[in-house]
N, C-alpha and C positions, 0 to 999 in steps of 0.2 A: 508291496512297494510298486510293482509292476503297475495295479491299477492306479494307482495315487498318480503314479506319472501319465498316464491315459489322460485322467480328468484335469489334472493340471495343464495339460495340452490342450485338450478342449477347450479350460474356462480360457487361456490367453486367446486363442483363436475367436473365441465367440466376444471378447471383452476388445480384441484390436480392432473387432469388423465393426462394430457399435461403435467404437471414435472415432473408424474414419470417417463414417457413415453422418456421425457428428461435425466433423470437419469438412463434408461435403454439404453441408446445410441440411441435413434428414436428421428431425428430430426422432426419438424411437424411445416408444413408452419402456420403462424399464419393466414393468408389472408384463407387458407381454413378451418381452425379451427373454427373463427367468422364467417363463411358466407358471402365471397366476401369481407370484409374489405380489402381496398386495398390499399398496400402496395407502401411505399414511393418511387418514382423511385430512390434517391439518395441510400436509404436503401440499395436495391437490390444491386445496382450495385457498393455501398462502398468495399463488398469484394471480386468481381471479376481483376482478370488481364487480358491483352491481349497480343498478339504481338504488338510489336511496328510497325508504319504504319496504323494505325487502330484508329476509334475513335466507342466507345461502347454507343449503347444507349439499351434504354425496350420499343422496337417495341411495346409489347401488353404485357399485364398480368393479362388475364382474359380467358383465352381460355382453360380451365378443358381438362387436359388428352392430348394435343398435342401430335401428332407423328410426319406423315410426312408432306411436305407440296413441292410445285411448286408456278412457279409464271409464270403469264400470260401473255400473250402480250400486255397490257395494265398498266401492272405492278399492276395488283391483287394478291393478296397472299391468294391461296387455304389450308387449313389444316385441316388432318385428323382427327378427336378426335372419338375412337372405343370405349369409353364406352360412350358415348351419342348415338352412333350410327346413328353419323351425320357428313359433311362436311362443313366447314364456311370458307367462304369469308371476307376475311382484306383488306380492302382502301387502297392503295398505299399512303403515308405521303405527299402528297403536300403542305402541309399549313407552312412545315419546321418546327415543332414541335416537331419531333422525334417520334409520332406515327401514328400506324394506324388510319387514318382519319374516318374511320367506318368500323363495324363489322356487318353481318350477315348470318343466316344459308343458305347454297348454297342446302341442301338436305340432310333429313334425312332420319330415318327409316331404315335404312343399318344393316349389319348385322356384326358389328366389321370393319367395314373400315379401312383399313391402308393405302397400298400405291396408289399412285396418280400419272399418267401420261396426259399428254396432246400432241395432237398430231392432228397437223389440225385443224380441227373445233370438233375435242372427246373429252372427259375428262373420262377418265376411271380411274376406282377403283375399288382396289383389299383388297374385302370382304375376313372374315374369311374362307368364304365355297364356295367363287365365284368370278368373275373379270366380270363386268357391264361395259357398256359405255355407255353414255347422252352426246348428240349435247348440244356442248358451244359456247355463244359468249362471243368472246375474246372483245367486243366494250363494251359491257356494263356487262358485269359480269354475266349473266342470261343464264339459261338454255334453250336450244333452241328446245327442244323436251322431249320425254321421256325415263327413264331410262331400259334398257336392260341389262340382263345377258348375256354375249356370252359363260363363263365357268361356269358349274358348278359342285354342288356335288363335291367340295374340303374337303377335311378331315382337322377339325382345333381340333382334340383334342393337348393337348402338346404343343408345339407351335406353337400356331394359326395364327400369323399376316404373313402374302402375301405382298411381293412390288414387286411395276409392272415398267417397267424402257419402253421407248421406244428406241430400238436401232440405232444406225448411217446407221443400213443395214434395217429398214424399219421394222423389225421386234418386236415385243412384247416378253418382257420379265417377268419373275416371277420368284419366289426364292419363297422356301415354307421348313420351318422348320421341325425338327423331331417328332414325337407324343411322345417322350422317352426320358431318359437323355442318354443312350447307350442301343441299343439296334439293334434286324433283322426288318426291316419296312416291313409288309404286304404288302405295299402299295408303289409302287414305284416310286410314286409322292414325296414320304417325304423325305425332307432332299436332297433337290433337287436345279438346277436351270433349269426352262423351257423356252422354246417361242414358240410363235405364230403367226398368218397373224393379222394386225389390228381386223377384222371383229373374229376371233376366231377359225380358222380353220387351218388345218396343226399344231395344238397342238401335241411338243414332247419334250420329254427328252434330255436337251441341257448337265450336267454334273452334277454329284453323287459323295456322300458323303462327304456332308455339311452339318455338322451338324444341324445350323440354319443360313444361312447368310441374315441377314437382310437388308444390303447395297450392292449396285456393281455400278459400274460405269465404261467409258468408258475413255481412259485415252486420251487425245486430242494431245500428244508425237507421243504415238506409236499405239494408233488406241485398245490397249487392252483393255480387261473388266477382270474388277480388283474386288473383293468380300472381304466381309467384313466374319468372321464365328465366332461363340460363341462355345470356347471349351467346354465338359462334364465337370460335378461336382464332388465333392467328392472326389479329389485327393490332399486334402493338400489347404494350401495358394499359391505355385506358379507352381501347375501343375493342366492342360496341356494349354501351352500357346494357347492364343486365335489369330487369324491367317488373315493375306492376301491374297489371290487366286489369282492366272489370272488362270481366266476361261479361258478353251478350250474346241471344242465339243466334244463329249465322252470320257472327262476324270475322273477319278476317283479320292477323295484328302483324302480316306483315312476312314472317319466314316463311321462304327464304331470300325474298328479295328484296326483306328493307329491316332496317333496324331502328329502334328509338322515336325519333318526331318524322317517319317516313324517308328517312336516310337511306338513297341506294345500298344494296349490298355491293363491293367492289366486283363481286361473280358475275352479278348479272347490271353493272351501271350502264356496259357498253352494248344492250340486248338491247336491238328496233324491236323487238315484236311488240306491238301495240297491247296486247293482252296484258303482258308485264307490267308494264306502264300504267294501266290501269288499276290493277291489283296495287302496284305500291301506292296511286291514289287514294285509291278507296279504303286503304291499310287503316287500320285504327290505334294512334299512337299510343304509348303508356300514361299510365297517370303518375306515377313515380318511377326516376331511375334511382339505379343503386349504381357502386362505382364500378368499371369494367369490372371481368372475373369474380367479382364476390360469391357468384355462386349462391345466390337464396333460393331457400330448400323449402323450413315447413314454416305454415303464417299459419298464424291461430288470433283471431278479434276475443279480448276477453271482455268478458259478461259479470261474472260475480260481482255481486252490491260490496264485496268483501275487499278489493282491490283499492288502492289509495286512489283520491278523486280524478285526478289528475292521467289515470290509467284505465278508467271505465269507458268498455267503447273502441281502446286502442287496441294495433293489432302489433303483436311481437312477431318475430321474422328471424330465420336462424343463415346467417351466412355462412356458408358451409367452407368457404376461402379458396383462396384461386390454384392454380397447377400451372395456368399457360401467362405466367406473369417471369418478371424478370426479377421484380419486387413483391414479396409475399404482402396480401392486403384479404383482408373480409375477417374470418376466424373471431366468429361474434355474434350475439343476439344484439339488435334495434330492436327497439317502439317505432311506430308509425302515427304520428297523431295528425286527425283532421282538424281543422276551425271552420268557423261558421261558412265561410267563403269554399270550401271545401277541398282549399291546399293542403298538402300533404307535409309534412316537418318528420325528420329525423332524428331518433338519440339515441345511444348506448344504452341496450337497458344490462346487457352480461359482455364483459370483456377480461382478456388478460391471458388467451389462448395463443397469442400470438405475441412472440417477446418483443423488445422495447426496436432491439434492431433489426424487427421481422427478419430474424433467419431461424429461428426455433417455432415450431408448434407441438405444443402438449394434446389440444383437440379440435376436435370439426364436428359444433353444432348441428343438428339434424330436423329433427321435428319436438313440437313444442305442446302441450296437452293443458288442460286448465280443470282441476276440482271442482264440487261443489262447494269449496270452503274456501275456491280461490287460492291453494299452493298449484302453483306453475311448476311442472315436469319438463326437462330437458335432456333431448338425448344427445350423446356424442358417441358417434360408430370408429371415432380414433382412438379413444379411451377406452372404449366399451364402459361408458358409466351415462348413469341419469341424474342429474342435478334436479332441487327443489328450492325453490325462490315461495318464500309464504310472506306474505305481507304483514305489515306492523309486528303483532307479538302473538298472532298464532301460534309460533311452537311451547309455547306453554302449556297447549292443550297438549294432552299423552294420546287421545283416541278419538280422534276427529273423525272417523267413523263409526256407526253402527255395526254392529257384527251378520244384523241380519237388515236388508233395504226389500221392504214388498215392492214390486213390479206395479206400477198403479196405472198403467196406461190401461184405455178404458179395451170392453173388449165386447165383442156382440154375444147374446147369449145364444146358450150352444142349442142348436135345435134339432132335438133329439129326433134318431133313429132307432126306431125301438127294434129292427131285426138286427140293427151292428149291437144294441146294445145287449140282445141276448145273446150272439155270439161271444162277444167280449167276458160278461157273465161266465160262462160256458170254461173261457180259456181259463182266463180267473181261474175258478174252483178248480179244476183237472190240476193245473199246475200247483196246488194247493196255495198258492199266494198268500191267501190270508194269514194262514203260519208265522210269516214273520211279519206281515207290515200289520198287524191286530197287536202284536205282541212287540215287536223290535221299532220298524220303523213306521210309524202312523201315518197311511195317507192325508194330510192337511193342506187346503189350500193351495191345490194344484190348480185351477185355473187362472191363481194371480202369478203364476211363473209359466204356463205352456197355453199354447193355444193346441186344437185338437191337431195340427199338422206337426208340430214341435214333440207331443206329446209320442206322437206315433214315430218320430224319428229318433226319439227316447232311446225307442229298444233295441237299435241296431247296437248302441254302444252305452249300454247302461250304466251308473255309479256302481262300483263292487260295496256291499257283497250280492248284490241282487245279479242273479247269471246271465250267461247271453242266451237268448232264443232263436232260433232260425223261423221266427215266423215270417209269414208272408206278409205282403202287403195291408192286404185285407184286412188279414188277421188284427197284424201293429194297431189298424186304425179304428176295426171291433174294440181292440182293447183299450184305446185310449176313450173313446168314445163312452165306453162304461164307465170308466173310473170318473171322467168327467160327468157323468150322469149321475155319480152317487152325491157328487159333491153340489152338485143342482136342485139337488130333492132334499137337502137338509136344511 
């Protein structure tokens, strides 16, 4: 008796602070209020809408704090989650159920993770304070080495989260927000967009003053990289619109002394210094606004010939919704479509996150990913779920992917070292190796999933049941070197 009345104090206490909390205008997901109770999919998705063309399912809803996410050649679905300070891997939906067929942690221990690129056989991710890469394999979801920083000592006070994009020109990209809401950066990394070699070197300043742009993308038209930016606060409900970019190298757009078509900042309208002045000159306006505080986050241009005509070419945009409004407004995915003329047009392509008398939010879109089969991935870090938008009657199919995707990017052939390759040999046999990969797991085909540096990063953290070795450097790349030699000579 004694406890019954404990819990029953509890559930009113926790059940009265949720209404008020309702009555104050804070919507609060029930599914994380009880602890994972989880939420009906019809629920959820009773009061969303889409575009038409589209059929809407709840990929997952259970994935606390989503941000960004990629998907693999296998049709894995990677996503970020920075307050766990981990990365999770989602099943590709074969079984035609409409969700993820399994879920687990791909790597934790990070430090604020957010954005996510793949590229080759990498998976890099871009930490609050760093950008790491770890050898992936794209065949079975598993990490094929060990985790590396190639950047670091990033400043994440203010706006901490980093995305890292891989570019068409081979290049690494990073966006990295302001420390300030307007303000002079120290630091002339903030409020940036940068790039890099793969490997992390020739790190520099690609274009300035952005305030936070969390998204960019390359637009598959006209070959541009397009930016997503979060105007400053405190100017009212509809000022200063929040903005489109095309990046260009060394240009300038403006924060912190001008917002939108070179609009003063009110900080700095009443500053003589002639430099200012100039700088908001030479500022280079948006190409599209979005409406004050919406907050867009991830833009993704989709490609797939799979997409309805009318959407090939377009880019989706996730508004993430406003905080510093007096009237809640964004809480939604747009399309962005060009015409010939190369104006930009706006529409709903996912709504109904925001209730009719914007005082309720159920989620807040994030970043947005696109298949080779053309189902659109949408994250929301309010809900912790990902949404899946599949065009016309895709969900018909049960297994829209392959279970196994070879890696076909071309690769140079290995030119062999024959003293790593007798060493390698050497480790081989000692270790008796052959014992199980002759008999259990057949060496096949390793050079369409690792190159020789991948291969050697293998062994730091190998698939079980094969054990860990403390070999040396050397050694790892002896031994990668061999194996790839055997598979050369057959």
């Amino acid at each position: 008796m004694k406890y019954t009345l404990i819990f029953l104090l509890i559930f009113i206490a926790v059940v009265s602070g949720a209404l008020s909390a309702v009555a104050s205008g804070i919507s609060i997901p029930w599914r994380q209020l009880f602890g994972g109770i989880k939420t009906n999919e019809q629920q959820v998705l009773s009061g969303l809408s889409n575009a038409q063309g589209y059929n809407l399912q709840l990929f997952a809803d259970d994935v606390p704090g989503a941000r960004w996410l990629v998907i693999t050649r296998s049709g894995d679905i990677l996503v970020s989650q920075p307050k766990k300070g981990q990365v999770s891997l989602l099943s590709p939906d074969r079984n035609g159920d409409g969700q993820a067929d399994a879920q687990r942690v791909l790597i934790d221990k990070l430090n604020r993770p957010h954005g996510l690129a793949l590229h080759e056989n990498w998976l890099y991710i871009a930490e609050s304070d760093a950008v790491g890469r770890v050898p992936f394999d794209h065949s079975d979801g598993r990490l094929a080495g060990s985790y590396q920083r190639i950047i670091k000592n990033l400043e994440d006070s203010g706006h901490w989260t980093k995305t890292i994009e891989m570019g068409p020109d081979g290049w690494l990209y990073l966006s990295s927000g302001s420390s300030c809401n307007v303000c002079i950066e120290k630091d002339p990394r903030r409020a940036t967009i940068m790039r890099m070699r793969p490997d992390g070197s020739e790190f520099k300043i690609l274009a300035t003053g952005l305030r936070n742009s969390v998204g960019f993308d390359w637009s598959p038209k006209d070959g541009g990289l397009y930016a997503t930016d979060n105007g400053r606060d405190w100017l009212g409900d509809d000022l200063p619109p929040d903005e489109l970019n095309l990046i260009r190298p060394d240009n300038f757009y403006g924060w912190p002394y001008a917002y939108g078509d070179r609009v003063p900042d009110p900080d700095f309208i009443n500053d003589e210094n002639p430099t200012v002045k100039e700088m908001i000159a030479s500022s280079i306006p948006p190409v599209h606004e979005f409406a004050a505080h919406n907050a867009p986050l991830g833009i993704r241009f989709l490609r797939s010939p799979e997409q309805p005509e009318d959407y090939r070419g377009a880019a989706l945009v996730a508004l993430h919704g406003s905080w510093n409004r007096s009237v809640k407004d964004g809480y939604k995915v747009v399309s962005l479509h060009w015409d010939d003329s190369g104006d930009i047009s706006q529409r709903d392509f996912l709504w109904g996150f925001l209730s009719d008398d914007r005082t309720e939010v159920s989620g807040r879109p994030v970043a947005i990913a696109e298949d080779s089969q053309g189902s659109i991935y949408i994250t929301d870090d309010y809900a912790g779920a990902i949404y899946r938008l599949s065009p016309g009657n895709m969900l018909k199919s049960s297994a829209p992917y392959p279970l196994k995707v070879a890696n076909n990017i071309p690769k140079k052939p290995l030119a062999v070292d024959s003293d790593a390759v007798r060493e390698g040999k050497a480790l081989y046999q000692s270790h008796e190796c052959a014992h199980c990969h002759q008999q259990q797991v057949p060496l096949k085909e390793l050079s369409k999933k690792y190159t020789l540096e991948t291969l050697a990063s293998y062994f730091d953290t190998p698939t079980p049941p094969m054990p860990r070795y403390d070999f040396s450097d050397q050694q790892k790349r002896a031994l990668a070197h061999y194996l790839l030699s055997l598979e050369a000579l057959r």
